[in-house]
C-alpha positions in Angstrom: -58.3 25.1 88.1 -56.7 22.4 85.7 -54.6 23.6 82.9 -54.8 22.2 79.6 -52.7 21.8 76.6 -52.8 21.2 73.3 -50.5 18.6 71.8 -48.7 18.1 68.4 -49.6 14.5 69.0 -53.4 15.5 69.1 -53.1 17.9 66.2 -51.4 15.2 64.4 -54.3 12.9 65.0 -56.5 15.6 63.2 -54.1 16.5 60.6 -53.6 19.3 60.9 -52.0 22.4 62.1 -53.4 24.0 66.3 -55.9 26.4 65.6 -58.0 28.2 68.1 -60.8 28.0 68.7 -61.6 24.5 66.8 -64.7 22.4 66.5 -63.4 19.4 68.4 -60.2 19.7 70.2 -58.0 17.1 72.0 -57.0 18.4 75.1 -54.4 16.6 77.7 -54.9 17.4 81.5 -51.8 18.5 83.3 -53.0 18.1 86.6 -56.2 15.8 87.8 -57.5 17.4 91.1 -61.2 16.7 91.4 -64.0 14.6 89.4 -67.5 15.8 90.4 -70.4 13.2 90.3 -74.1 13.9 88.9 -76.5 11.3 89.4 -80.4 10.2 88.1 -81.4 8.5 91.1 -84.4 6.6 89.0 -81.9 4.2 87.2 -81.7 1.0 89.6 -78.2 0.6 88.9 -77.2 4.2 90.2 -76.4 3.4 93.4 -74.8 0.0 92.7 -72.7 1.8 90.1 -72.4 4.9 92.3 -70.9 3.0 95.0 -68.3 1.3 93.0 -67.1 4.6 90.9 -66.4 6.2 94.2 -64.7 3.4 95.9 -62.5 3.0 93.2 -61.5 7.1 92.5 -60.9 7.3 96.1 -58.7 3.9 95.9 -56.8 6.0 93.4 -56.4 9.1 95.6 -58.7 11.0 93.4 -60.8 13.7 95.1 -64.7 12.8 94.8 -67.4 15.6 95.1 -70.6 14.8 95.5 -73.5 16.3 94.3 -76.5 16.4 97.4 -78.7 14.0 95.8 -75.7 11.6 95.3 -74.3 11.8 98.7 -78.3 10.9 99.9 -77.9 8.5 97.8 -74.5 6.8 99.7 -75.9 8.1 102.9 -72.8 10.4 103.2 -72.3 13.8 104.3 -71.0 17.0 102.9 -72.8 17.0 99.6 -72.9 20.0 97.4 -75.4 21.6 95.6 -75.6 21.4 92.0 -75.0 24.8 91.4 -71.6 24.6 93.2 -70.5 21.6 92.2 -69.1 22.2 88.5 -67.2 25.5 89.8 -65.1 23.1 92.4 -64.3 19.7 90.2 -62.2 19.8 87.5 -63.9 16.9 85.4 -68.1 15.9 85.7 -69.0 12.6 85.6 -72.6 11.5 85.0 -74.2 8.9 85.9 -77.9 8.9 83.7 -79.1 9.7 80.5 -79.0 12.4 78.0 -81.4 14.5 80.2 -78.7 14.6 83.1 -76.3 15.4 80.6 -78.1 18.7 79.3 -78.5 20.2 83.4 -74.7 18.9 83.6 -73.5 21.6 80.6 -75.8 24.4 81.9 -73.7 23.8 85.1 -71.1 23.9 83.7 -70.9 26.2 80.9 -69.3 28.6 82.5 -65.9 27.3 83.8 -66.0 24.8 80.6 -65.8 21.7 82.7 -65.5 18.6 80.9 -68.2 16.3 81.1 -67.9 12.4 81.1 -71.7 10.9 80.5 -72.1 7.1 81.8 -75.3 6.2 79.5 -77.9 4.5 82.3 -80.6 5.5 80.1 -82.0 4.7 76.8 -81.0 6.5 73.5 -78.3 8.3 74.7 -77.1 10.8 72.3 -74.3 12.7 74.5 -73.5 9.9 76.8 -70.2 8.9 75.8 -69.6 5.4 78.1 -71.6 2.4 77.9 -72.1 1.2 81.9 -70.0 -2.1 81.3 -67.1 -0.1 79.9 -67.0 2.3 82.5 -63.8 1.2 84.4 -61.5 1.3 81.1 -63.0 4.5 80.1 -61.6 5.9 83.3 -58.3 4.8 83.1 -58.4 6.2 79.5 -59.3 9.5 81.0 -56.7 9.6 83.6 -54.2 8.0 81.0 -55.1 11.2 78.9 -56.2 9.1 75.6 -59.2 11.4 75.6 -60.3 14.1 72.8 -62.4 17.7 74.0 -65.8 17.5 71.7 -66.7 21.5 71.6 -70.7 21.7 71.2 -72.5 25.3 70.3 -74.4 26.7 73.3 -77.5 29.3 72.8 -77.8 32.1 75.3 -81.9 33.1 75.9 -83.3 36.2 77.6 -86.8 36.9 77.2 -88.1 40.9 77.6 -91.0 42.2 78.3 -91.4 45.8 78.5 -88.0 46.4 77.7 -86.8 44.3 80.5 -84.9 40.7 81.4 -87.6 38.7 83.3 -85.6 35.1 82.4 -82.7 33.9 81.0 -80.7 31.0 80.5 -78.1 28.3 78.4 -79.2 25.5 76.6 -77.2 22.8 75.0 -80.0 21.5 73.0 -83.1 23.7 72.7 -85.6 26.2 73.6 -88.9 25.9 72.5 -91.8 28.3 72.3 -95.2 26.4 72.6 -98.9 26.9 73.4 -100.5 26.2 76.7 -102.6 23.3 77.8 -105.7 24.3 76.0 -105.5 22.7 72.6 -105.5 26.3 70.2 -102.3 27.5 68.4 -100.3 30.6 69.2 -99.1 33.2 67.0 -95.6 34.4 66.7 -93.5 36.8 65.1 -90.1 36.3 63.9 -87.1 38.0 62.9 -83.3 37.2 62.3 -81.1 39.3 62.1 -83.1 42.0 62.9 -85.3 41.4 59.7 -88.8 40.3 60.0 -89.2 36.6 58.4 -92.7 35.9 59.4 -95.4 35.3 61.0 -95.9 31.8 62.4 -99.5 30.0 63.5 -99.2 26.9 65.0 -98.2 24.6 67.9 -95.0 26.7 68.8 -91.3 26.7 67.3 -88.0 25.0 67.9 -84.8 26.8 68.0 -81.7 24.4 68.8 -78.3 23.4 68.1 -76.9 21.1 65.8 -76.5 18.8 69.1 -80.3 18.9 69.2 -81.2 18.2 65.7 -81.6 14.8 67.3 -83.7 15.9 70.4 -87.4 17.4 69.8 -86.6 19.1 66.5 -85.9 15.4 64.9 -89.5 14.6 66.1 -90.8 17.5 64.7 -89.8 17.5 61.3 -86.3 18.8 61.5 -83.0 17.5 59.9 -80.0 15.8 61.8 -77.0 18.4 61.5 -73.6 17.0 62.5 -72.8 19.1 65.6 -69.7 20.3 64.3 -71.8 22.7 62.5 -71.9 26.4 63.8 -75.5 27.5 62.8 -78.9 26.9 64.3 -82.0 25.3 63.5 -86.0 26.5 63.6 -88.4 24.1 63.3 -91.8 24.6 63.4 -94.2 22.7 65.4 -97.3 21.8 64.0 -97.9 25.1 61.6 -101.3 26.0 60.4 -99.3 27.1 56.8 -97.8 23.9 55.8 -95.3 25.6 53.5 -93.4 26.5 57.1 -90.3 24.3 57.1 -87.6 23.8 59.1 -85.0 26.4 58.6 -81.0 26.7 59.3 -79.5 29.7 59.7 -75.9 30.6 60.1 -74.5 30.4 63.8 -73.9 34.3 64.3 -77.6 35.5 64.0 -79.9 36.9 66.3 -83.6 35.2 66.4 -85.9 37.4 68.4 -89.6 35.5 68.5 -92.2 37.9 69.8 -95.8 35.9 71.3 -98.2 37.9 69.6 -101.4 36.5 70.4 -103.3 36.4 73.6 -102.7 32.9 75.2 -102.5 31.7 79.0 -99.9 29.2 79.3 -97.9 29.9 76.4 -93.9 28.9 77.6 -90.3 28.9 76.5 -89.1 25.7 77.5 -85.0 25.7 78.4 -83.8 22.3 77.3 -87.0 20.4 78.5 -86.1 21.2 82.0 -86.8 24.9 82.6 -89.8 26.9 81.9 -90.6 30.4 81.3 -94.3 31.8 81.1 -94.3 34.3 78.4 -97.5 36.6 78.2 -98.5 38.5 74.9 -95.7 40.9 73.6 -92.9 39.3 75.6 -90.3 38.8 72.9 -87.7 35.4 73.4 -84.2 36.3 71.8 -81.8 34.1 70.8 -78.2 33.7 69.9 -75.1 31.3 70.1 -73.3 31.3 73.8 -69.7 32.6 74.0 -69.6 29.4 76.3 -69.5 25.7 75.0 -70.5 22.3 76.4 -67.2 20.5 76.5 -67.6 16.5 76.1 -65.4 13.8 76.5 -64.6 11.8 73.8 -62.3 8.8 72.7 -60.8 8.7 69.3 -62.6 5.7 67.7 -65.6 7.4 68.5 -67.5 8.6 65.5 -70.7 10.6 65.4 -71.8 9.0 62.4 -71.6 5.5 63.9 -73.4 6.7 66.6 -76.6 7.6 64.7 -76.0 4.7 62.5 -76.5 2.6 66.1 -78.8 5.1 68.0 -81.3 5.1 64.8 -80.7 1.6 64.1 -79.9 2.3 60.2 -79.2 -0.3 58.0 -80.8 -3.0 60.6 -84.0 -4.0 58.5 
């Protein structure tokens, strides 16, 4: 596994003195061994780009993993599964959208991989790397002129009758909604081990400050820098208007219990993984020990990112 190191250069950069663990934290590779590579094969440039990524690691005597649906995709043998394939590389590179880049930090949350997103989608929110400055962005990588960008994970498990039936990571979300039939659902919720209340409506939000941006932004919800450590609940849809969004700090428990008696009802891992719940099954909630680790460049600034992913100030 790669070492890393924190420099006085990087602390420098930050002003200020090492401390662990920090928000965002610039981190210098002492050995490259491996770069892993996700793909979304629906893009029409994937393969195009695909192709020329792996022509030009391996041109550089870097070792290239390949995920199944990318080796497919390069009619090449020896892919690995998805589930493998962030405990071998060292570095993940993707090659999508935002979407790709939250099934990328479930994978791999647990060795901390670092992630390099190639944006081939729309907004783009995580994706670090416009396609057309792809090249440069590796060189930066491998010329270690790179900063670590530490985001807040939530760990789910949902009981029923005292027992685990699912759990799960998120980087951005899990969300508690209705079924197909258009009626609301009923919830309960506590923090902290205290009830809060009880909630009628579409379902409920809880997310990171990464995904203030995601659902939650279309539902209501503010946009919370992610260097934030605290969570957000927004409600979606509530039959009592006065439920609002609420933050609450990063350290709490949420435990949201399905009280009513719904078919279809589902917590809803990042948008990608889903979980029937039945009534009684209670979802709780709390902040990972792991976090998604991004790669970053140093003029990059979150707030010139919203600025161009909202289109602010362009009227």
């Amino acid at each position: 596994m790669t070492a890393y190191a924190l420099t006085q250069k990087c602390a420098s950069r930050y002003n200020r003195t090492p401390v662990y663990p920090p928000t965002t934290i610039c981190l210098v590779p002492m050995k490259s061994k491996s770069i892993g590579i996700l793909t979304k094969p629906k893009f029409p440039e994937v393969k195009t780009t695909l192709l020329g990524v792996v022509t030009w690691l391996r041109a550089r005597s870097i070792d290239v993993l390949l995920d199944t649906t990318s080796a497919t995709l390069l009619n090449e043998q020896g892919g690995i599964p998805k589930t493998q394939l962030a405990e071998k590389a060292d570095v993940l590179l993707v090659l999508g959208g935002d979407g790709t880049i939250l099934s990328a930090a479930r994978l791999a949350a647990e060795r901390g991989s670092p992630i390099l997103g190639v944006n081939m989608g729309g907004l783009g929110f995580l994706t670090e790397v416009r396609l057309d400055n792809l090249y440069p962005s590796l060189e930066r990588v491998f010329a270690n002129d790179y900063t670590l960008d530490e985001r807040l994970m939530l760990a789910t498990h949902v009981h029923r009758h005292g027992e685990t039936v699912a759990q799960g990571l998120v980087l951005n979300d899990i969300v508690i909604s209705k079924g197909t039939i258009a009626r609301m659902i009923e919830l309960q919720i506590a923090i902290g081990g205290q009830f809060v209340t009880n909630l009628r409506g579409d379902g409920l939000i809880i997310g990171t400050p990464t995904g203030s941006t995601a659902y939650s932004l279309s539902a209501g919800g503010p946009i919370m820098n992610p260097a934030l450590q605290a969570l957000i609940m927004t409600p979606i849809c509530p039959h009592t208007l006065t439920h609002r969004p609420l933050i609450v700090p990063g350290d709490v428990v949420i435990e949201v219990t399905l009280t009513s008696q719904d078919d279809g009802s589902t917590a809803t891992l990042d948008g990608q993984v889903g979980v029937a719940m039945t009534q009684g099954d209670t979802a709780v909630i709390r902040a990972s020990d792991y976090r998604t680790r991004l790669i970053r460049f140093p003029e990059s600034h979150y707030y010139e990112v919203l600025r161009e992913k909202l289109k602010w100030g362009h009227g």
